[in-house]
C-alpha positions as semicolon CSV with decimal commas, in nm:
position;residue;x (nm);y (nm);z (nm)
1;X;12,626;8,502;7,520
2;X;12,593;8,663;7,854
3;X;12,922;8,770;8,080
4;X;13,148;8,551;7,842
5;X;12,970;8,236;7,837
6;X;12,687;8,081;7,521
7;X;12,337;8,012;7,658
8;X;12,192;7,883;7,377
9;X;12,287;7,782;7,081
10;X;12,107;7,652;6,750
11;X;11,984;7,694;6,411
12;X;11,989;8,072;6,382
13;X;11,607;8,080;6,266
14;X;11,470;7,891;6,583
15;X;11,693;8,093;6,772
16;X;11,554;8,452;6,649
17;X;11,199;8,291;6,630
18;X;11,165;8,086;6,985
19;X;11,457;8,193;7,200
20;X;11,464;7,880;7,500
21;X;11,702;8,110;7,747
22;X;11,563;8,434;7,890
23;X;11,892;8,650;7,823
24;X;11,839;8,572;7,428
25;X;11,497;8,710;7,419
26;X;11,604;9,037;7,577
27;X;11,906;9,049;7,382
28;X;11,654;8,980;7,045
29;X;11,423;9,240;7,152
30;X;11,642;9,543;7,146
31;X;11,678;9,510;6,804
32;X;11,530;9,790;6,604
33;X;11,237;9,645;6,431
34;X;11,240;9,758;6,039
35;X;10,912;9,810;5,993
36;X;10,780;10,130;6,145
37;X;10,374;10,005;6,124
38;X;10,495;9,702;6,339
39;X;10,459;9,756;6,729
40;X;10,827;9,546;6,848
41;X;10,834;9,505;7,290
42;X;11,128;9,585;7,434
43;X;11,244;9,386;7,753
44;X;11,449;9,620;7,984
45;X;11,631;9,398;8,270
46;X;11,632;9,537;8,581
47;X;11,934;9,483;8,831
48;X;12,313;9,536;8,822
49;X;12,549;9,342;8,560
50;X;12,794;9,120;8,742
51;X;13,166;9,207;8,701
52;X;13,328;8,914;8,427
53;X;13,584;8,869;8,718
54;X;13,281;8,789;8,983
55;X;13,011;8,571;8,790
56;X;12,790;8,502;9,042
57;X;12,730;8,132;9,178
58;X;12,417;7,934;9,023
59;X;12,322;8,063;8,669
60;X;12,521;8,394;8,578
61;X;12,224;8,551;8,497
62;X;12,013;8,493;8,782
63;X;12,077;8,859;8,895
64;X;11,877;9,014;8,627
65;X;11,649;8,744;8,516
66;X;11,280;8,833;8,593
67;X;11,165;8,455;8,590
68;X;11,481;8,287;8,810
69;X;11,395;8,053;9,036
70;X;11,577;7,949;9,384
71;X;11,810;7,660;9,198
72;X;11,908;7,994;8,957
73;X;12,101;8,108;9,236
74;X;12,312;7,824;9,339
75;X;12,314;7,535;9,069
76;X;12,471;7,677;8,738
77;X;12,281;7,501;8,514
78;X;12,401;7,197;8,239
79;X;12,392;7,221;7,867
80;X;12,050;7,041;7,749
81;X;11,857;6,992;7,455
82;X;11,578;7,173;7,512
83;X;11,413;7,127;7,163
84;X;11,514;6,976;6,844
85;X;11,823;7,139;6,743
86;X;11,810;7,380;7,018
87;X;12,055;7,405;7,368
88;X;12,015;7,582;7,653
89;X;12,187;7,614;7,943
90;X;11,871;7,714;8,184
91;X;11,685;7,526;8,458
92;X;11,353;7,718;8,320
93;X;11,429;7,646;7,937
94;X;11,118;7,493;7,788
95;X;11,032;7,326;7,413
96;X;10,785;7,646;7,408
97;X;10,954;8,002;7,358
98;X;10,916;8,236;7,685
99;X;10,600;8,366;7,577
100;X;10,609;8,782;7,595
101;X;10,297;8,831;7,842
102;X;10,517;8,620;8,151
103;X;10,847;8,913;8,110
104;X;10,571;9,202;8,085
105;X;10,374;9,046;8,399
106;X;10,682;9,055;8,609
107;X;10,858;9,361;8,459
């Protein structure tokens, strides 16, 4: 979820493993990470959250998403199955998770 609304949804396994919308995999990696030997990357957004009473037009997370786009800003995007199983509501989603290396290359 992100300001109220779902932006993904599936089977809860796909969804921890290959998040399709960008505000799941920065949700997912603040998680603490159980097992001190294992290095876990964090993904801090940058940017102020929009007040629930002013989403912003286009996708409401456009503000803080490192990888939106021009149509971010003023189409909101539609519910689509993105992979089997999976939704999204992105214009970026792909079948392939976000890999790490594109958030820390524009973070």
């Amino acid at each position: 979820m992100y300001l109220g609304g779902i932006v993904e949804i599936g089977d809860k396994r796909k969804v921890y493993s290959a998040s399709l919308h960008p505000s799941t995999l920065a949700l997912l990696s603040a998680a603490p990470e159980p097992d001190p030997d294992r290095k876990s990357r964090r993904i801090v957004l940058e940017g102020d959250v929009p007040s629930p009473s002013r989403i912003p037009s286009g996708c409401s997370f456009h503000t803080r998403c490192p990888i939106a786009q021009d149509i971010c800003k003023v189409e909101r995007p539609v519910w689509r199955e993105v992979a089997s199983g999976q939704m999204a509501a992105c214009h970026l989603a792909t079948p392939n998770p976000i890999p790490l290396q594109v958030w820390e290359a524009v973070s």
